[in-house]
Every structure is written in C-alpha cells, then in structure tokens.
N, C-alpha and C positions, 0 to 999 in steps of 0.2 A: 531076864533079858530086858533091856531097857528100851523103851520105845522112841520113834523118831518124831521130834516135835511138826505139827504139821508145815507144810509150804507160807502159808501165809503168818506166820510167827517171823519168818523172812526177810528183811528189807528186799528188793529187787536191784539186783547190779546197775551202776548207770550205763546210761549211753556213752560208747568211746567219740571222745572228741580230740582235730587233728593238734598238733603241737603247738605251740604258741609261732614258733620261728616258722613253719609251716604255711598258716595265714597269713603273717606278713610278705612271702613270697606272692600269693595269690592275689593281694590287692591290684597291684599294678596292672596285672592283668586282665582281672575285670574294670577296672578304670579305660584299658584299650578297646574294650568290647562296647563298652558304651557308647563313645568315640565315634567309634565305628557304626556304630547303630547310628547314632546322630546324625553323621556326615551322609549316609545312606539316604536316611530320611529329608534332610535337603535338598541333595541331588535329586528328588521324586519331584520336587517342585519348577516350578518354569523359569528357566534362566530372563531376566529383563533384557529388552532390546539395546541392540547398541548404537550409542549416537551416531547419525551419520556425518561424517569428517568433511570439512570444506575442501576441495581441492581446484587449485587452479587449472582452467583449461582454454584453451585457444584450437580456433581449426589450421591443417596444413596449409602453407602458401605456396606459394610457386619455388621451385628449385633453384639458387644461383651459386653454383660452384664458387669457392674462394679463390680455387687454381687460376679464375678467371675473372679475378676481379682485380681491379687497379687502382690507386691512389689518384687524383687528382685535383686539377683546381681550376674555379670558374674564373675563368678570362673573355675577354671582348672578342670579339670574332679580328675588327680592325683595330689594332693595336699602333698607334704613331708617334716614334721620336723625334721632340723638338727640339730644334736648334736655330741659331741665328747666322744668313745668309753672308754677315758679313763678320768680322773680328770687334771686338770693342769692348769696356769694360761695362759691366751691369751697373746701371744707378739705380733698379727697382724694381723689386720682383714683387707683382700683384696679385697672385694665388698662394695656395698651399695644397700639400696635396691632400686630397679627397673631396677637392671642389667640383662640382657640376660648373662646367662653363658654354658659354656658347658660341656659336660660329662668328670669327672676328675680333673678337673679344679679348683687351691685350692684357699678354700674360706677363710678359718682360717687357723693360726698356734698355736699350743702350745708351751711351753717351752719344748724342747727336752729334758732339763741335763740330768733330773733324770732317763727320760725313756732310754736315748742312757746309761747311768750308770750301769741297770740294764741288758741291754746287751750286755754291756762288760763284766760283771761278769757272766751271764748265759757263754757265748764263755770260759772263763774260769775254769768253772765247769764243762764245756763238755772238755776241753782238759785234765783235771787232771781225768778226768770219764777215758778218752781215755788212759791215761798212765796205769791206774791202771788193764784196761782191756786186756793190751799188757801184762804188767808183767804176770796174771792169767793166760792167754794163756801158756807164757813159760813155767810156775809152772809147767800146764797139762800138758804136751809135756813130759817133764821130767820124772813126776811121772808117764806116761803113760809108756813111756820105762822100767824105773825100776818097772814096775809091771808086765812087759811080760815077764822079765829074776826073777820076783819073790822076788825080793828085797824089795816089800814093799806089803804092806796088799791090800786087794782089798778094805776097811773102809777107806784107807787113799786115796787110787786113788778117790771113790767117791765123799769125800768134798773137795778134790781139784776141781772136775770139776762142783762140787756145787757153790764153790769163783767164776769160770770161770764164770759160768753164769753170776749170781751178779753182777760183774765187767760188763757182757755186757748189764746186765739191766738200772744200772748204768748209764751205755751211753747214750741209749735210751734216758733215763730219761733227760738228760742232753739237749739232743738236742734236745728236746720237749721243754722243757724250755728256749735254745737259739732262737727258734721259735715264739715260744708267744714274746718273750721280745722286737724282731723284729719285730714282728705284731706292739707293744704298742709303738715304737719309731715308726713306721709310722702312727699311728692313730694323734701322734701329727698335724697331717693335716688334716683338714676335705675337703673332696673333694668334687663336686656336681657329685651325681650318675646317671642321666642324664641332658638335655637340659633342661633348662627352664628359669625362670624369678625369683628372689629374690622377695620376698611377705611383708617379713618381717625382721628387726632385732632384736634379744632381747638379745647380748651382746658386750660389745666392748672392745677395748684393755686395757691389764692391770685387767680387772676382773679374778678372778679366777672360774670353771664353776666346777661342778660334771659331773662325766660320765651319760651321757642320758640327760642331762640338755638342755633344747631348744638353739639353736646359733641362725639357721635363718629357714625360711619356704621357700620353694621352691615349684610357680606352674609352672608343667613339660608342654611343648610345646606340642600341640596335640590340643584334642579336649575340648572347651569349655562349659559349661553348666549354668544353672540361677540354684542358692541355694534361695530359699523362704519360707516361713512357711505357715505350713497351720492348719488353725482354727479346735480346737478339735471339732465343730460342723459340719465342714464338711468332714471331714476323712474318712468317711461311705462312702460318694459318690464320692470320686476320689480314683483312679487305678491306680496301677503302667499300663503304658502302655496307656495312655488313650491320644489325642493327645489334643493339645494346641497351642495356639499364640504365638509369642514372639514378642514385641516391646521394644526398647532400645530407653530410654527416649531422646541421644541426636539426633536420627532419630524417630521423629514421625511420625507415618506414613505407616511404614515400618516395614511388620512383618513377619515374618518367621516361618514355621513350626517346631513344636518339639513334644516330647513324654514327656510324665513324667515316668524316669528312676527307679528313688528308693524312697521310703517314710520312714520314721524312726521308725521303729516298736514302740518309747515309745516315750512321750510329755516331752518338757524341763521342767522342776521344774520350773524354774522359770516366761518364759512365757507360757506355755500350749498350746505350741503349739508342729507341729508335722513337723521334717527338710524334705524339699523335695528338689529332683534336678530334671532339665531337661534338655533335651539334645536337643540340637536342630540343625535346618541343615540349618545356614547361611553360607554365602560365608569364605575364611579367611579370616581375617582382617573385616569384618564387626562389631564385637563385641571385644570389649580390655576388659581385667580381670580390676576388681574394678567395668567398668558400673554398672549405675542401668538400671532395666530393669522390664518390666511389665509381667507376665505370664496372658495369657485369655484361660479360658477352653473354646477348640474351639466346634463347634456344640451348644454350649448350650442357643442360639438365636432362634433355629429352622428353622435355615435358611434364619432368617426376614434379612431385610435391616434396614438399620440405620438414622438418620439424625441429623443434629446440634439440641443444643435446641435451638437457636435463631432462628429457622427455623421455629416455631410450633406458630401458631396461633388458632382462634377460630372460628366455623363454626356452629353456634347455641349455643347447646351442648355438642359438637363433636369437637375434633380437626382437625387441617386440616394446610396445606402447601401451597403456591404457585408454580404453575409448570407455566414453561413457553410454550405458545401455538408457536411452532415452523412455523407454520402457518400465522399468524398475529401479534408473537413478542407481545403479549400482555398476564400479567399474570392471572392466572388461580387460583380459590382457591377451592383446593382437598379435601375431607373430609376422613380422614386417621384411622384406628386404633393401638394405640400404645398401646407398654407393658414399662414395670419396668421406670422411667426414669432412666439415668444414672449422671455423673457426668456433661458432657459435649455433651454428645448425646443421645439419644430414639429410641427405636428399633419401628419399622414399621411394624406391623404384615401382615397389607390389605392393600390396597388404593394404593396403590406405586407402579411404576415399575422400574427394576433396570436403563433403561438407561435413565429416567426422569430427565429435568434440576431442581432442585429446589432450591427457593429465599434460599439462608442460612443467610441471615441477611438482617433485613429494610426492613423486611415483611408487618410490624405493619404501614408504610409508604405508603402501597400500597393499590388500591382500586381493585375488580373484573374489567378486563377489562381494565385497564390502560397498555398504551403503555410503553415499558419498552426496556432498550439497558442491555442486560446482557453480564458482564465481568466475568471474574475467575481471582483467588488472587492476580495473577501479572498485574490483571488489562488492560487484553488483552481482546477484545471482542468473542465472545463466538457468533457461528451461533449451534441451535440447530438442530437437525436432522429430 
C-alpha cells in the first residue's frame, strides 16, 4: 500500500482574487467615497464672513399725493398790458423782452408829427379864443359906461355881455383842447408805470398799432405766485385759502409753503378747467418768473410719511421695506401699510417711523439679516442712530 506524501511536500492554494472587469467596476466608486470624505471634511471648517454690501438709504418724508399735485408756473402777482393811448406808427422800440425796466422809463416811441400838429393848432385856437375874449371885454367896458350916462338900452348892454361870456367860454374851450392835444403828443411814448421785467413783445418798429392795442406785457417786481389749473372735478374740494406745497421743478426737493389765493369763478371753454394762483412764501430770488413748478395740496397725506417706490418690497402678502438695524448694521425687512401709489413715491400709512434709515434702492438684492454698509446719494457713509 503506498503511502501519502506529507502536507508540506504541498504548495499551498493561492488566495482567490476578484476578476479583472470586477475591479474596474469598483474604482469609481471608491473615487466617490473619497470625495465624499473630502467634501465632509471641509464643511467641518468655518465658512469666511461675508462682505457686507453697500446700500442706499434715505429717511421717509412727508407724504404728497400725486392725485393732488398740479403743474404749474411762476408768474408776477400784477401782471400789465401795454399799449399806446393813441394810434400811430412805431418809430422805436427801446427794450426787449426780459429787461428789468423801471418806473417811467420809455419803452416805445410813436411818431410824434401829427400829434405835436394838432397841438400847435389847439395853441392857436386858444390864442385867437384869447384875442376875441380881450376885444368882448372892451366892447363891455364901453357899453357898460354909456348905459350908466343912458346912452344906450339896457337890451343892448345885456348881449354885449352875453358875447363877453362866449368869448370866455371860448377860451376855456380852447385850452381844454390845447390840453388834450398835449396829453396825445406825449402818449406818443409808452412809459413802464412801475418796476418790473418785460414778459412779452407783440410789436416792433415801423408797425402801425391802434390805441389800446397790446405793445408789451410787463410782470411788476414784488411778489410772485404759481398760475395752474384746476380739474372741473375737483373745484368742490379746493379753497381759496387752503394751504399747499410748492416745489420748482429746477430745485427738487425743495418746497415752500403757499396758500391758494384766487380761483376763477368760471372754466376755460376750451380746456374746462378752472385758473388758480398761489401765493407762496419763498425766499427772493428763489423762484424766477417763467419756472415751472409743482403745487401739492398739503395735509392731504394725513400726515403719512412717504418712501421711493424702488424702496417697496414683498413680505408675504403685505408690503414691506428694509430698515437698517443701527445695532448690528444689518437690514431689516418691515411690513408696512401704504396708500394711493404715486408717480415716484408711496405714502406710508403704519409701519414706518420718521427717523428710520430705509434701503431706497437694491432692496430686491438683499436678504433678512444680511450685513449691509449704507451710504446716502453722494455716496458718503451713513451711521444710523
């Protein structure tokens, strides 16, 4: 019987190892594991801060409806059309408009000929008045004596000193007429009746003009006012008296108190509406005639506060702003109640307070809670209070 050679005579079986197409399956995989391990391990670390983002911000102002704001434009309070008293052709026109002129001061000429003509002849008909009124005296004189010695009728003294009169009405008359006619040779100059500023011209030299006929408009120096119109639908609810805004388009910004002075008892034909002026109480020189300028019937906000619309965001279903947390310099998002919008701004009924910073633009940029460096327009930084 033949015997079995020992175990260690043997090689030993190798280890099974997986297939070749096997392993390349499993790479990828462990390549995601790794990955994954990485990505893990950096999330363990501290995320860096985030820069905080510049934002614009302004506080609310006072509320003024658009529904009640007006177009207008600054005019003179007394406003005067010139013209010349008499007819005649212009030989010389001394201004232009947008001069400052002052009281007396001649703006036109006429042709004098025919007026200085007719008051050499008036001078004339008063001196032949004045002759005839000397002779009549003597006549009296005369016939006065020879009626006291009886030599002539008391019929005859009376229409003598009947002529006498006549002769001095005569006069009168005459030099009523030398009067006027000197009035009419100096009308041929149209003077300015006080201070003011030339508005308009509507004649020049060499035309010939009618008496009363427009030459220039003159608005007198003083006090100025906004002329605007106002809607025949709302004439019911505006006063004379009632007070108002005024802002001049090239200061916005910038508004001054006024009243509303006069309203036009009747509506233009043509646009139906109704001429208002207001008077307002800016500094001098703050307003020049021609501006346009805004009227806002003031009060009629209720006293809300205002804000840009690029300021208004959404806060569910509710509007809302960002304010800046003066605290922590990080913004805030307020849930606000507005009324009417406006052109360019939104009145703030609730939610607001006046000395609040809020985002006025590149709100829609910003999250709750984001750190935030707020400037104002000129781009200066801004600490809030």
């Amino acid at each position: 019987m033949r015997s079995r050679p020992p175990a260690a005579a043997f090689p030993a079986a190798p280890a099974s190892s997986p297939p070749k197409g096997q392993s390349e399956r499993l790479l990828p995989l462990i390549v995601l594991a790794v990955t994954v391990a990485l990505l893990a391990a950096c999330s363990r670390e501290a995320a860096p801060d985030e820069a905080a983002r510049p934002v614009l911000v302004a506080h609310p102002t006072a509320s003024t409806h658009t529904a009640t704001a007006f177009a207008g434009e600054v005019r003179a309070r007394e406003e005067s059309l010139l013209s010349f008293r008499v007819a005649g052709k212009v030989v010389e026109r001394k201004v232009d408009v947008g001069e400052h002129v002052r009281t007396g001061q001649v703006l036109a000429v006429l042709d004098p000929g025919d007026l200085e003509a007719q008051a050499r002849a008036a001078q004339a008909q008063l001196i032949a008045a004045q002759a005839e009124l000397a002779s009549a005296r003597a006549d009296q004189a005369r016939f006065d004596k020879l009626a006291k010695d009886q030599l002539v009728s008391r019929s005859t003294l009376d229409a003598q000193n009947a002529a006498a009169e006549a002769a001095q009405g005569q006069v009168n008359a005459a030099r009523a007429n030398l009067e006027v006619a000197r009035n009419q040779a100096a009308y041929s100059q149209l003077r300015a009746p006080r201070d003011g500023v030339i508005a308009t011209r509507n004649a020049e030299s060499g035309q010939v003009v009618a008496a009363g006929q427009t030459v220039f408009s003159l608005a007198a120096d003083g006090v100025r006012e906004i002329a605007f119109a106002l809607p025949e639908g709302m004439i019911a609810a505006i006063k004379p008296g009632q007070p108002v805004l005024v802002e001049a388009w090239s200061q916005p910004g910038k508004r001054w108190a006024g009243r509303i002075r006069e309203i036009s008892p009747a509506a233009d034909p043509a646009s139906r509406t109704y001429a208002a002026r207001v008077s307002v109480d800016a500094p001098a020189g703050a307003i020049e005639l021609g501006q346009s300028a805004r009227v806002y019937l003031a009060g009629n906000g209720n006293g809300a506060l205002s804000v840009p619309l690029a300021a208004l965001q959404r806060a569910g279903d509710r509007s809302a702003v960002f304010v800046i947390d003066a605290k922590t310099s990080t913004a805030k998002l307020v849930p606000i109640q507005t009324g009417p919008f406006g052109e360019d701004r939104v009145p703030v009924k609730s939610g607001l307070s006046p000395d609040a910073w809020v985002v006025a633009a590149g709100g829609h940029l910003l999250r709750e809670g984001q750190k935030v460096t707020p400037v104002d327009r000129d781009n200066r930084p801004v600490k809030p209070n």
